[in-house]
C-alpha angles and dihedrals in degrees: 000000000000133000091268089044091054091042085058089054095050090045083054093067131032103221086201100056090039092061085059112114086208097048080052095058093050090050094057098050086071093051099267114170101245086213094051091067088039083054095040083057095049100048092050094047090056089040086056089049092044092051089053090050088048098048090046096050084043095060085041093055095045082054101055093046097057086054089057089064093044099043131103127260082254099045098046107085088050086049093050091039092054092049092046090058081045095054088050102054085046090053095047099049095037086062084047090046088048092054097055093048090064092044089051094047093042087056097043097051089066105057114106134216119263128250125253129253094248090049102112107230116243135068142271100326093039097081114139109235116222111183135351114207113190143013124281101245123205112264119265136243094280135019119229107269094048084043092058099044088051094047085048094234093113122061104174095156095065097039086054088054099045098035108008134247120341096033122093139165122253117199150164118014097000086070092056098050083037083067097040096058087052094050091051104047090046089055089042081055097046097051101056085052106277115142117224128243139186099190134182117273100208107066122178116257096256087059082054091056091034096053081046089249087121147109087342087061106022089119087058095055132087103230138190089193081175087065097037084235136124141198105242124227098204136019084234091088092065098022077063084047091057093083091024105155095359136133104220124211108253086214096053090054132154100045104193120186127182119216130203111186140153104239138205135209135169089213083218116187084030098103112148092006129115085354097158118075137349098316105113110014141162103239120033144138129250144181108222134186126218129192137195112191146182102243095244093058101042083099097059096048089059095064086042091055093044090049088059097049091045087049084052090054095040095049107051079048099245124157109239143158130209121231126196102224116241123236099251092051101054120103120235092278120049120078079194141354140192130211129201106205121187126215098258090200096203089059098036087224137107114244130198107261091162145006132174121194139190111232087173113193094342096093097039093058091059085039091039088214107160140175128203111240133166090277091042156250090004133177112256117229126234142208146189151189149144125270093176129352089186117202083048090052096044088058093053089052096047086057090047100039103038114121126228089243087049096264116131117220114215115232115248111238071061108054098077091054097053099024088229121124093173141016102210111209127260117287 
């Protein structure tokens, strides 16, 4: 690993706050290895010795070898001879001095951020619920898989023979209200100040670790490692690209995009769940929402964020509750997350449709992306969270909008968008 490469590691963690008994703790709600930290510490504190011993053998050699050019004839072999052993020491600790670097960055990259003071402990049934909007309706007629089939927008059946399980074609007019989902939640975007963006879906291994995908998620990622290139599952990875390396203007703060992307999971540790349908599945389209903040205001955007995805919700006339997300279920990033999950009537459950979550500073010191402000050249903070994830919300509306004759009604806020009222049944 080379120098840059050490300094990123070292951007990665912040040994002070890693030192604090309290960021520990927080840490370890979320299932942080205490001996990880205790091992994060340690490697940092012998690179920082080894740097010391390389520096020092470098000057020396650098010495030695400006004597060989003002010594004597006579002097010179002992001269050559003394930078040689020197050489040789320098060779030697900088390959221990490289090795440590990629330890230290292996082990670093695995920490997680801690969760915030308002995170309730627990997993992933210990979420703490906020509000509930809305009744839990009996299921209809149909769920939404057999719903799909009979209206003739889902064709499982084929996507599993031309691509295999989890993929699925959606036709007629799913694709048009599809699209007009899309269309309405982009305007509704725009219109609060994000800025739209249609962004690349293959993104190079380093903008995986950058965006905190990797290594935690790596088995859940489509890679062609020949190419050194990766199917994103959220537009999130190159939305966070977008400021890679920059020093943003505090003025100019937040900075909200909006970011519409095929995507692409392996759904990996889902055998045998949400099998039916198009529920989980490995290709789908989403809405997401991407935010650069000042620190002091990260806060802030997450309730703004929440507050869309909740309009959204509100307006397409879906039950839905909001959970506040427990420690031991959030992933490496997030200090907290929300998630919106709709009544699914069939299972008599709610399931997650949306979340947005603060990572705070943990995904802008991979990035280094800074802003001046009065204390200084500080980290920004970002933010994230789902406007639409398509194919997910168009199963909750085929449970909610179903007629009784096996219509579909489309819901209002999209009519204008697709130019549809009603969906008849087949013949």
């Amino acid at each position: 690993m080379t120098e840059a490469n050490a300094a990123y590691a070292f951007r990665v963690i912040d040994l002070k706050q890693l030192s604090d008994p309290a960021y520990r703790a927080g840490m370890e709600r979320k299932g942080a290895d205490p001996a990880l930290v205790d091992q994060v510490l340690d490697l940092s504190a012998r690179h920082r010795e080894m740097q010391l011993s390389v520096e020092e053998l470098r000057n020396r050699s650098n010495t030695v070898s400006k004597e060989i050019g003002k010594s004597s004839p006579e002097e010179r072999p002992a001269k050559i001879e003394a930078a040689g052993v020197v050489k040789a020491e320098l060779t030697e600790a900088e390959a221990v001095y490289g090795a440590l670097d990629a330890e230290l960055k292996a082990a670093a990259l695995q920490l997680p951020l801690p969760a915030h003071e308002s995170v309730p402990d627990g997993g992933e049934d210990d979420g703490t619920v906020i509000v509930t909007i809305g009744g839990t309706p009996a299921a209809p007629p149909m769920d939404h898989a057999d719903f799909g089939r009979h209206i003739g927008w889902v064709n499982n059946e084929l996507g599993a023979e031309v691509s295999g399980s989890r993929f699925a074609y959606i036709t007629g007019a799913a694709v048009q209200i599809e699209f007009a989902l899309v269309q309405w939640a982009l305007g509704k975007l725009v219109a609060r100040g994000f800025n739209p963006v249609v962004p690349p879906v293959l993104v190079r291994e380093q903008m995986m670790i950058d965006a905190g995908f990797f290594p935690t998620d790596q088995n859940q990622v489509y890679g062609m490692p020949e190419d050194d290139l990766y199917l994103v599952g959220t537009a999130e990875v190159p939305l966070a690209g977008m400021h890679r390396k920059d020093r943003l203007d505090l003025d100019k703060l937040p900075l909200r995009y909006a970011g519409f992307s095929s995507c692409f999971r392996r759904e990996a540790g889902t055998y045998g769940k949400d099998t039916r349908g198009i529920f989980r599945v490995h290709q789908f389209d989403k809405v997401e929402m991407f935010i650069w903040s000042p620190p002091e205001k990260s806060w802030d955007e997450h309730e703004l964020l929440l507050e869309i995805e909740r309009e959204i919700l509100d307006e397409l006339g879906l039950p839905y509750r909001v959970v506040n997300i427990a420690a031991g279920d959030l992933g490496n990033a997030a200090a907290k997350k929300y998630d919106c999950e709709v009544w699914l009537p069939s299972e008599g459950a709610y399931r997650e449709v949306t979340s947005c979550s603060n990572y705070l500073d943990y995904s802008a010191r991979r990035l280094d992306t800074r802003v001046k402000t009065e204390s200084g050249s500080e980290f920004v903070h970002t933010l994230n969270g789902t406007a639409i994830p398509v194919a997910r919300m168009l199963v909750f509306l085929m449970e909610h909008y179903q007629q009784a004759d096996g219509s579909f009604s489309v819901p209002e806020v999209l009519r204008p968008f697709c130019g549809i009222n009603t969906v008849p049944a087949p013949a």
